[in-house]
C-alpha positions in Angstrom: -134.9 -150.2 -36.0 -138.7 -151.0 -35.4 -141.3 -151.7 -37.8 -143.3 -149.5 -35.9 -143.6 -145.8 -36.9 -144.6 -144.1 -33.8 -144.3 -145.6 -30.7 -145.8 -144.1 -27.6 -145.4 -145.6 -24.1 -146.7 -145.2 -21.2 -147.5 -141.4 -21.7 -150.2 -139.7 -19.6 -150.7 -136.2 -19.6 -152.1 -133.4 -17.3 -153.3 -129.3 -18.0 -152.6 -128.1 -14.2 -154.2 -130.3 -12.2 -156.6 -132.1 -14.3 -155.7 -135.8 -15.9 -156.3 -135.6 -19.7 -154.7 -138.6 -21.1 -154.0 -141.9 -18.7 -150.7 -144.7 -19.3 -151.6 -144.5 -23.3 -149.5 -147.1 -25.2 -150.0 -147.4 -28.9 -147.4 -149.2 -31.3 -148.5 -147.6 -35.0 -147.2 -149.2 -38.3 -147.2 -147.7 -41.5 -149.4 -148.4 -44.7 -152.9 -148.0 -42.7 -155.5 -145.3 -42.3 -156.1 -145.3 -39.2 -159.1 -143.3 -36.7 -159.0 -141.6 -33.9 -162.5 -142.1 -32.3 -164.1 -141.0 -28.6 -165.8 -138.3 -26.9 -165.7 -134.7 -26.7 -162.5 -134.1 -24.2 -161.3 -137.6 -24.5 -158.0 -136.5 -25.2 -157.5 -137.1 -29.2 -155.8 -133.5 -30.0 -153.6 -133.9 -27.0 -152.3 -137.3 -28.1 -151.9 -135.4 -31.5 -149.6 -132.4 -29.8 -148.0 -135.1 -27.8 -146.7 -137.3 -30.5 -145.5 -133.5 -32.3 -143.8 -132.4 -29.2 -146.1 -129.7 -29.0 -146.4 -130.1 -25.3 -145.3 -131.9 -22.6 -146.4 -135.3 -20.9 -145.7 -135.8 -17.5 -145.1 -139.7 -17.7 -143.9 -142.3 -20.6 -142.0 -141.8 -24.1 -142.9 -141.1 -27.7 -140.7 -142.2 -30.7 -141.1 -141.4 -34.1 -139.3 -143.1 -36.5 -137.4 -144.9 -34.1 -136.1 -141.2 -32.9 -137.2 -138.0 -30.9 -139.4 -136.2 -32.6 -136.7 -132.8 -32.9 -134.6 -134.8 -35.0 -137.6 -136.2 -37.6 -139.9 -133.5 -37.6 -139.8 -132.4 -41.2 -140.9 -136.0 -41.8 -143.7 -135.5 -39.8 -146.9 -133.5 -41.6 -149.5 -131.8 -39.2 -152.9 -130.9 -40.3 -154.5 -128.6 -37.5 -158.7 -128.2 -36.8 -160.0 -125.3 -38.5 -160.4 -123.1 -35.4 -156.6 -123.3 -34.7 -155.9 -121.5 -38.2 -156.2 -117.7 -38.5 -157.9 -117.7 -41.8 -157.7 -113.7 -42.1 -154.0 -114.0 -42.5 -152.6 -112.0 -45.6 -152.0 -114.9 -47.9 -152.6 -116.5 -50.9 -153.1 -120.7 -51.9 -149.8 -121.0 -53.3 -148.1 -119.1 -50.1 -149.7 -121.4 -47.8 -148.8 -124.5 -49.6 -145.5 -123.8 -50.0 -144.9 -123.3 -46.1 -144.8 -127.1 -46.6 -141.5 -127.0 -48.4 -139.6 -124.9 -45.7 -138.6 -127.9 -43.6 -136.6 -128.9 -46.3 -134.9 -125.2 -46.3 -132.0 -124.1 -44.6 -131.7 -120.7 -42.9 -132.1 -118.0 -45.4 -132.9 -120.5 -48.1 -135.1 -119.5 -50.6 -138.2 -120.9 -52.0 -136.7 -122.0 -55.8 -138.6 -123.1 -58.8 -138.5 -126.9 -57.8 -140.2 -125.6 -54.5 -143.0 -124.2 -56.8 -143.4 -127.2 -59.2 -143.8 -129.3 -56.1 -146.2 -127.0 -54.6 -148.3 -126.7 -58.0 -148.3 -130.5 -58.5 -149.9 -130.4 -54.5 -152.5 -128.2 -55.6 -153.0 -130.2 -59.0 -153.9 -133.3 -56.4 -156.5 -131.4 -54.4 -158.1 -130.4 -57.3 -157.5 -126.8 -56.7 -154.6 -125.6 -59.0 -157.1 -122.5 -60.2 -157.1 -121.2 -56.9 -153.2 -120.6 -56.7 -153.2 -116.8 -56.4 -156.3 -116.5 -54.4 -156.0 -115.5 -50.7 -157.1 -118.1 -48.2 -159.7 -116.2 -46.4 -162.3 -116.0 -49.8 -162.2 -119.6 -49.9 -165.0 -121.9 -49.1 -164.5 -124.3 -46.1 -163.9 -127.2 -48.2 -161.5 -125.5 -50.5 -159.5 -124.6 -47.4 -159.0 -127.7 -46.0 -157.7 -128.8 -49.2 -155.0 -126.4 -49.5 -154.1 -127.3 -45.9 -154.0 -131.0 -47.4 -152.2 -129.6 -50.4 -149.7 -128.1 -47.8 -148.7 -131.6 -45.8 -148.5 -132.8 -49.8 -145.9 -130.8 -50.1 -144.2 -131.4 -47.3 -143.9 -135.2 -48.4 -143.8 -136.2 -44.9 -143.7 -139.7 -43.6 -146.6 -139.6 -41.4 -149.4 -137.6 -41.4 -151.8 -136.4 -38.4 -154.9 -134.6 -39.4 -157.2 -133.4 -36.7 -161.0 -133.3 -37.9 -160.3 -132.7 -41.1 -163.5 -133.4 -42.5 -165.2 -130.5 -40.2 -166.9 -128.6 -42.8 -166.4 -129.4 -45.5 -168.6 -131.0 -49.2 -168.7 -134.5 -49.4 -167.2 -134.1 -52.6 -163.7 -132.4 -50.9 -164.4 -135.6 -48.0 -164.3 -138.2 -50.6 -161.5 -136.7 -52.6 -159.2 -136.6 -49.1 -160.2 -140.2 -47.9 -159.0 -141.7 -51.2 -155.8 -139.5 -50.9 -155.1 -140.9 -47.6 -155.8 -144.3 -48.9 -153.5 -143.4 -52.0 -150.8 -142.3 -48.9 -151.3 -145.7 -47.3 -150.8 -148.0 -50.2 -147.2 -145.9 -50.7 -146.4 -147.2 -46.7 -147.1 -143.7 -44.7 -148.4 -143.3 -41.5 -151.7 -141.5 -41.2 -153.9 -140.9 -38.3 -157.1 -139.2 -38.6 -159.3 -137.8 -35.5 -162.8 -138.2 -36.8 -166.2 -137.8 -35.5 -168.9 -139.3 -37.8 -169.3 -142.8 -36.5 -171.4 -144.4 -39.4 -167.9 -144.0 -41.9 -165.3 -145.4 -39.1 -165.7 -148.5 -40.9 -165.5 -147.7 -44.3 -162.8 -144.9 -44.2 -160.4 -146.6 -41.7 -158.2 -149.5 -41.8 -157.6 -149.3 -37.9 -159.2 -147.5 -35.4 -157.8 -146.1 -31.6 -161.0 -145.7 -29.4 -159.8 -143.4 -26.7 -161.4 -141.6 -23.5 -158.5 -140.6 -21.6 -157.2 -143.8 -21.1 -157.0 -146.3 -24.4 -160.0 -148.7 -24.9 -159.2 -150.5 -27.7 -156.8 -150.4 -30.5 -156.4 -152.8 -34.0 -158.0 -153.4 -37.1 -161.4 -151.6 -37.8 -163.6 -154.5 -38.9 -162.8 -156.8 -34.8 -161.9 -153.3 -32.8 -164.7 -150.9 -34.0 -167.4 -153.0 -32.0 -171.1 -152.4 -30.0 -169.1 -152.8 -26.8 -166.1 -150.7 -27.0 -168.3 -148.0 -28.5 -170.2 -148.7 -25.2 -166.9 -148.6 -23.3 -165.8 -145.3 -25.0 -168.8 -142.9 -25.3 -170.4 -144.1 -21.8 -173.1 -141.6 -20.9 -173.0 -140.9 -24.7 -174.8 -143.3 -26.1 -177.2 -141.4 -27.7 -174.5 -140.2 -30.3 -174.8 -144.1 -31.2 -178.2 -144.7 -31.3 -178.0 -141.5 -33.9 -175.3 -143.6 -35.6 -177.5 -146.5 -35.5 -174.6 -148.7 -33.5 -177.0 -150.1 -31.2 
């Protein structure tokens, strides 16, 4: 079996006519924090839904775990942007977070008490145990993203892909979730993070995958995350790293 965790080869992928991501290959180990940096339409989510199986690529092969992802999913935890959850859905903190434990369920299995001590220890984590029997929608931003963290605790997945999950939120709730994925790493897991604030890529991330539709550069933070691959990435863009004070 590799050493690597996921393994994607070759894959590019198109919406109708339009190229989105071109001949991507990325072998991704555990025990690193690792960022997922580029432009606006540079393909990040896609590679996200790609790796899940969430759509299709028209060229290449993903393995996770050494396997297709169908047959490791529940060891795979997905944290989505913001704008992909409905947050006026009917339900509570502690309903939510226990959707993480229902991978692990059969058909027609109930949620059990070890389910809720497992969900309540999540909560415990993010700091938010107190907000258990509140519903999701009177939360602040911040306090929702940690019960969506909370969730892909529960889970206990493998490997973890959060998309912009620092998009709203206190720097308080940012700090507390960068050292949990740090925690994550140090136990082995796999975590990517699609991130936009440039100025912390080097201090929140061990590795960094710059990405514009095709892969720029991949490896550790401190020899990838450089002047001229930002260059190379952004293009046109460089004003987001004269803000950033990059160059």
């Amino acid at each position: 079996m590799s050493d690597y965790t996921i393994q994607v080869k070759g894959v590019s992928v198109s919406y109708h006519t339009k190229r989105v991501l071109t001949n991507i290959n990325l072998n991704i180990a555990g025990g690193s924090v690792v960022g997922v940096v580029g432009p606006n339409g540079a393909g990040k989510s896609t590679l996200f839904k790609s790796i899940l199986g969430l759509i299709e690529y028209n060229t290449g092969e993903i393995k996770v775990l050494g396997q297709d992802i169908e047959d490791v999913r529940k060891r795979v935890v997905y944290v989505p942007q913001k704008d992909d959850v409905d947050w006026t859905f009917p339900a509570t903190v502690m309903d939510i977070v226990l959707m993480g434990r229902y991978p692990h369920k059969k058909i027609l299995q109930r949620i059990n008490k070890e389910d809720k001590r497992i969900a309540m220890e999540a909560l415990e984590e993010m700091g938010i145990a107190e907000l258990s029997n509140r519903q999701i929608g009177a939360l602040s931003g911040g306090q929702q993203q940690r019960v969506f963290i909370a969730r892909s605790l529960a889970q206990g997945g493998d490997i973890m892909l959060l998309d912009e999950p620092f998009v709203g939120v206190d720097m308080t709730t940012e700090e507390k979730i960068i050292q949990l994925l740090k925690k994550l790493a140090a136990q082995g897991k796999t975590l990517l993070v699609v991130h936009h604030d440039l100025a912390v890529v080097d201090e929140y991330f061990d590795k960094v995958i710059l990405l514009n539709q095709r892969l720029i550069a991949y490896g550790d933070t401190d020899v990838t995350f450089t002047k001229e691959n930002m260059a190379k990435t952004y293009g046109p863009q460089l004003t987001i790293l004269h803000k950033t004070g990059l160059i």
